[in-house]
N, C-alpha and C positions, 0 to 999 in steps of 0.2 A: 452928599452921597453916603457918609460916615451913619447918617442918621437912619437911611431908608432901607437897610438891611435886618436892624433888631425892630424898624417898625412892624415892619415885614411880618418879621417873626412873631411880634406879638399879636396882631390883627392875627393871621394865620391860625395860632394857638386859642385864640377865643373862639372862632371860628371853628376849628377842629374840636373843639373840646363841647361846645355848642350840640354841633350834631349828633357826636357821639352819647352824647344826655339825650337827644331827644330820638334816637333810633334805638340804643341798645339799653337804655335805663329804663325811660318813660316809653318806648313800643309804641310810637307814635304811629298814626295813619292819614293821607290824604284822602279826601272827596276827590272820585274820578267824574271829570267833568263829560267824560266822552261814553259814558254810560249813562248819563241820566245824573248823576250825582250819587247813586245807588250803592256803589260798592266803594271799598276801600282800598287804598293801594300802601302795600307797608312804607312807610316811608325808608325802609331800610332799601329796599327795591330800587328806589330814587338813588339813595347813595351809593348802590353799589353802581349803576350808570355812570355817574359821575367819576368815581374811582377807577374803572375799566381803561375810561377812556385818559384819564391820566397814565395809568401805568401802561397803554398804546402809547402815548406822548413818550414817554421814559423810555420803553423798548425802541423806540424810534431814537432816542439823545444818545442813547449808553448804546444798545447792541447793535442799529443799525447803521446810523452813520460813522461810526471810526471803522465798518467794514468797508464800507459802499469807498468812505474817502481815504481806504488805505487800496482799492484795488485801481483806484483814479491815479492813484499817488507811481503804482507800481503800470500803469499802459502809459504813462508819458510817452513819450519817446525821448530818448536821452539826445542831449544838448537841448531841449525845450524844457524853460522854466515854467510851474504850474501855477497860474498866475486866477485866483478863483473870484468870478466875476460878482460881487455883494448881492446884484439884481437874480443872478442867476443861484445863489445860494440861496435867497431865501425863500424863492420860491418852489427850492427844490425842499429845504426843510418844513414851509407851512405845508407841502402836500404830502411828506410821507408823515408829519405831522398828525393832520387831520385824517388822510389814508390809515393809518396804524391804529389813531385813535377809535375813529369809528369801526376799523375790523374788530377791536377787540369789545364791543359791545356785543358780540356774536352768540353767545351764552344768554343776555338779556331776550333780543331778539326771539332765541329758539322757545326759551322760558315763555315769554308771552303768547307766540304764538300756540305753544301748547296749552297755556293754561286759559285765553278764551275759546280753544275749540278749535282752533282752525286746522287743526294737524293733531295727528296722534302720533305720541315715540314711534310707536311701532311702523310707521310709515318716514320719520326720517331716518330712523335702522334702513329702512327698503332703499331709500334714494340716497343713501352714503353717498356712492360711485359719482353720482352725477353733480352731486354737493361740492364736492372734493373739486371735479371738474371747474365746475362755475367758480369754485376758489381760485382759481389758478389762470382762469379765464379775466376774472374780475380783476386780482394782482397786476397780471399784466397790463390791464389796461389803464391801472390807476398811478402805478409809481412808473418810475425813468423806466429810459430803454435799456435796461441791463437787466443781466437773469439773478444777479446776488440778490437785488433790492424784490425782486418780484420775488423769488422762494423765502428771504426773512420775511414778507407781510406774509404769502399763504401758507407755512408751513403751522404758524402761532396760529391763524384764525383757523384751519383744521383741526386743531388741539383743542381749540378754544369753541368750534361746534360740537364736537366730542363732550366737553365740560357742560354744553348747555345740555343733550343727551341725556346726561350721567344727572345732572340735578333735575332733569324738568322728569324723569322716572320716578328721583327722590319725592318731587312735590307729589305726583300724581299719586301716589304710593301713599303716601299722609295725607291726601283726600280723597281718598278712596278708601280708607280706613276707617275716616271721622263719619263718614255718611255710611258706612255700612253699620257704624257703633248708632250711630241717630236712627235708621231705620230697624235695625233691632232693639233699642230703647224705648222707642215708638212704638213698637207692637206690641213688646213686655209690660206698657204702661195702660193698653187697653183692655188688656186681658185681666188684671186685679179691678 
């Protein structure tokens, strides 16, 4: 046991240290296989997936459950000891888990969809209202039957389709810039 903490650590740290060379140093890119092979996907785009959905794991250890199991802690009813069943813990933990984890890829999600085309900003600015809804619709249906556990998942992934919003403007914004400078480079160069 004494061993498997600094292994841990150093696997980890190679690992970490690994990616970050090859995203933020070297600008790596993937062949997307679901295109043809055709285009490239930053490989940063990959890591920030994976990151998301850790820091969902983490809002789920740190902010949600010491609420969820201090409000369990405080309906007891008194002279009953709270006696919390392993079976029933963990499958309450792999689901807000996994629940948290995948809300917060919610930004990914908006980003792609806008950047193959499928959706314009401008059209999920229009359907906010009903976004919000389905947030809220979804939460419920995915974590416990309590209202704490459902408003901590959809209040963040609200935040966090707002985030996707705010950056997939940002991208459009930077290529719609690059292609209006290539089409007026393009004519500037026929003309001499």
């Amino acid at each position: 046991p004494w061993l498997s903490v600094p292994l841990a650590l150093f696997i980890g740290g190679i690992g970490t240290a690994s990616v970050f060379k090859a995203v933020y140093i070297d600008r790596r890119s993937l062949k997307c296989a679901c295109v043809g092979g055709g285009a490239n996907v930053p490989l940063g785009f990959v890591s920030l997936t994976e990151n998301l959905f850790m820091v969902g794991m983490a809002f789920a250890y740190f902010a949600v459950f010491p609420m969820v199991f201090h409000f369990f802690v405080l309906t007891t009813p008194k002279g009953v000891q709270m006696m919390t069943d392993i079976n029933e813990y963990m499958d309450f933990a792999l689901t807000m888990f996994l629940a948290l984890g995948v809300a917060f890829e919610t930004p990914v999600a908006v980003m792609l969809l806008v950047l193959t085309g499928l959706v314009r900003v401008e059209k999920l600015v229009e359907v906010r209202g009903y976004v919000v809804i389905g947030i809220f619709v979804l939460s419920a249906a995915v974590t416990p039957p309590d209202a704490l556990s459902q408003v901590m998942m959809a209040i963040p992934m609200w935040l966090l389709y707002e985030a996707g919003i705010l950056f997939s403007r940002l991208m459009t914004r930077d290529r719609d810039k690059k292609r209006a400078l290539e089409e007026a480079g393009g004519s500037g160069d026929g003309n001499v």
